[in-house]
DSSP file (Angstrom, degrees, kcal/mol; ACC not computed):
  #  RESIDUE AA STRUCTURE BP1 BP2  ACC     N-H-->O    O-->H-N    N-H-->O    O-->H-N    TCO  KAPPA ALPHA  PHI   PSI    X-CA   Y-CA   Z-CA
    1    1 A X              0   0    0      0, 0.0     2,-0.2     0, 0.0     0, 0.0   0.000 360.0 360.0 360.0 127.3  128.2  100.5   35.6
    2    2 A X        -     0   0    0      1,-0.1     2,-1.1     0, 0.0     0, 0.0  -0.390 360.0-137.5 -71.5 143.2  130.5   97.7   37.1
    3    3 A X        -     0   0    0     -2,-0.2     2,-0.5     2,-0.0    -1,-0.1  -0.692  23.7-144.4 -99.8 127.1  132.6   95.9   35.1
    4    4 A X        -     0   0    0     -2,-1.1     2,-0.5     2,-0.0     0, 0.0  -0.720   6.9-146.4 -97.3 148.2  132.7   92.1   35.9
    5    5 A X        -     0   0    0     -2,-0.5     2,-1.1     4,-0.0    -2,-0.0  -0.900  16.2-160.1 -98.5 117.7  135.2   89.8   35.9
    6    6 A X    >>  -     0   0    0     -2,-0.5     3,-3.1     1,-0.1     4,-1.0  -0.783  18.1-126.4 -49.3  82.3  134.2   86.3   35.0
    7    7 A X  H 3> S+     0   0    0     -2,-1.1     4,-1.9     1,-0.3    -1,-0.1   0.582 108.9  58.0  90.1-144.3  136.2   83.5   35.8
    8    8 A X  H 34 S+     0   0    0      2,-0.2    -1,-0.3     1,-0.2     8,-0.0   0.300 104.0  56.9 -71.9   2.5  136.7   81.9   33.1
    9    9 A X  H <4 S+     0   0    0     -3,-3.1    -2,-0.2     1,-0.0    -1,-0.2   0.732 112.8  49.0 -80.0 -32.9  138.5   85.7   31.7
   10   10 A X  H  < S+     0   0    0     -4,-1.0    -2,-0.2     2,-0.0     2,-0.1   0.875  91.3  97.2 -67.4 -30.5  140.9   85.2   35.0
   11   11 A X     <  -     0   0    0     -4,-1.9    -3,-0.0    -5,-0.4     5,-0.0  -0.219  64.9-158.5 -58.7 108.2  141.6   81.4   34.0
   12   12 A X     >  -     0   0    0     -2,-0.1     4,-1.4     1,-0.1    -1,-0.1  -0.187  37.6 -95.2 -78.6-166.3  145.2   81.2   32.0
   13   13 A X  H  > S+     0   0    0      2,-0.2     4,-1.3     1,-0.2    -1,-0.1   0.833 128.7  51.6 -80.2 -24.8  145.6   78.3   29.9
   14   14 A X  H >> S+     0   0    0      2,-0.2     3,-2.6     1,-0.2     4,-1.6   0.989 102.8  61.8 -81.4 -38.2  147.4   76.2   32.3
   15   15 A X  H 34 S+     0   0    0      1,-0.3    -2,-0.2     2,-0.2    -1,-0.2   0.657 105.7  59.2 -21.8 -38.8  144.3   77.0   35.0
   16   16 A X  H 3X S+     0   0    0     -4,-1.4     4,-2.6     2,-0.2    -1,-0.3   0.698 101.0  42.5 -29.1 -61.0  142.5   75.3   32.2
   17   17 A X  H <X S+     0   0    0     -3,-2.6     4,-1.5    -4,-1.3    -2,-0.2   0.822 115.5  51.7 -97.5 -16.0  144.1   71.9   31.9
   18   18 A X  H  X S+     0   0    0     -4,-1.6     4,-0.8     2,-0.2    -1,-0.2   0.657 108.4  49.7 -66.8  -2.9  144.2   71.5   35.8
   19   19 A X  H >> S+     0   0    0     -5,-0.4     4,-1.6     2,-0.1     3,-1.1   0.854 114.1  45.4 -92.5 -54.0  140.8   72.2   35.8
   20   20 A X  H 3X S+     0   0    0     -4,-2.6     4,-1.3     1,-0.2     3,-0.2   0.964 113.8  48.9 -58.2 -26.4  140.4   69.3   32.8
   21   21 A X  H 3X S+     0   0    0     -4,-1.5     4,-1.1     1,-0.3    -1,-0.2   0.860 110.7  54.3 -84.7 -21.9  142.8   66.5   34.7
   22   22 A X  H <X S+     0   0    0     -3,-1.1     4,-1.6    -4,-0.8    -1,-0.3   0.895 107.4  44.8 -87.5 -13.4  140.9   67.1   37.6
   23   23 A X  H  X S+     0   0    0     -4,-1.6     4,-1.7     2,-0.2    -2,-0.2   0.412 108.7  57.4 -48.6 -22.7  137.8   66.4   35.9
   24   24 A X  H  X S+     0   0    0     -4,-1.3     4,-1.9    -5,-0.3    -1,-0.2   0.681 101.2  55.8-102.8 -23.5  139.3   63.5   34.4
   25   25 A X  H >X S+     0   0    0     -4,-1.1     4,-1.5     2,-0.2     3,-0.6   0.966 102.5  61.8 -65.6 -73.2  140.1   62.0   38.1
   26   26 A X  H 3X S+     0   0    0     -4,-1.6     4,-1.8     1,-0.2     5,-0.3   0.762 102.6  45.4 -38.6 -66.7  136.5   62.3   38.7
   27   27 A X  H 3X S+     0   0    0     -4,-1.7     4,-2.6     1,-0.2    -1,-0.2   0.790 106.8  62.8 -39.4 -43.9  135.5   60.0   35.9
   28   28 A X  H XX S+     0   0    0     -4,-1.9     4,-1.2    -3,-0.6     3,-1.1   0.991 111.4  34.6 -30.6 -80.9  138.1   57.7   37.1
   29   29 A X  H >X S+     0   0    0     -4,-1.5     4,-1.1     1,-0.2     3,-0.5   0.893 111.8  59.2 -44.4 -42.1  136.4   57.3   40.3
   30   30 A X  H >X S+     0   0    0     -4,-1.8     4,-1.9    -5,-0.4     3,-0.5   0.918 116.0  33.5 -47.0 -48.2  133.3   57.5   39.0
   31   31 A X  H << S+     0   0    0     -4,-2.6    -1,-0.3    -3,-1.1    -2,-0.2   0.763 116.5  57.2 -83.0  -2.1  133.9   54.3   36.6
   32   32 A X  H << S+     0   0    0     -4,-1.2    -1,-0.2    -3,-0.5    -2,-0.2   0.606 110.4  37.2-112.6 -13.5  135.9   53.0   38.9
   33   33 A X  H << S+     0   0    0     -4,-1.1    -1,-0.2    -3,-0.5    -2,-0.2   0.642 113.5  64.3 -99.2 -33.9  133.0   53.0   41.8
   34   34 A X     <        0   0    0     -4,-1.9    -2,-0.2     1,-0.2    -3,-0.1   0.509 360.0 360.0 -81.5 -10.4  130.6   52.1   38.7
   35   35 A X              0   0    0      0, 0.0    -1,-0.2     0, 0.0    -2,-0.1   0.744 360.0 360.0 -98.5 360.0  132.6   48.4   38.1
């Protein structure tokens, strides 16, 4: 059987909050396209 790697097991914790701030730029644009 293969063992799989996820992801989200490779992701440390700062991989984690760049992944949220860039998420949080989209919504910026998003409201920002939205006004």
């Amino acid at each position: 059987m293969v063992e799989r790697q996820y992801l989200i097991d490779a992701m440390t914790v700062q991989d984690s909050w760049r992944l949220f701030k860039i998420l949080a730029e989209f919504v910026d644009g998003f409201e920002a396209l939205a006004d």
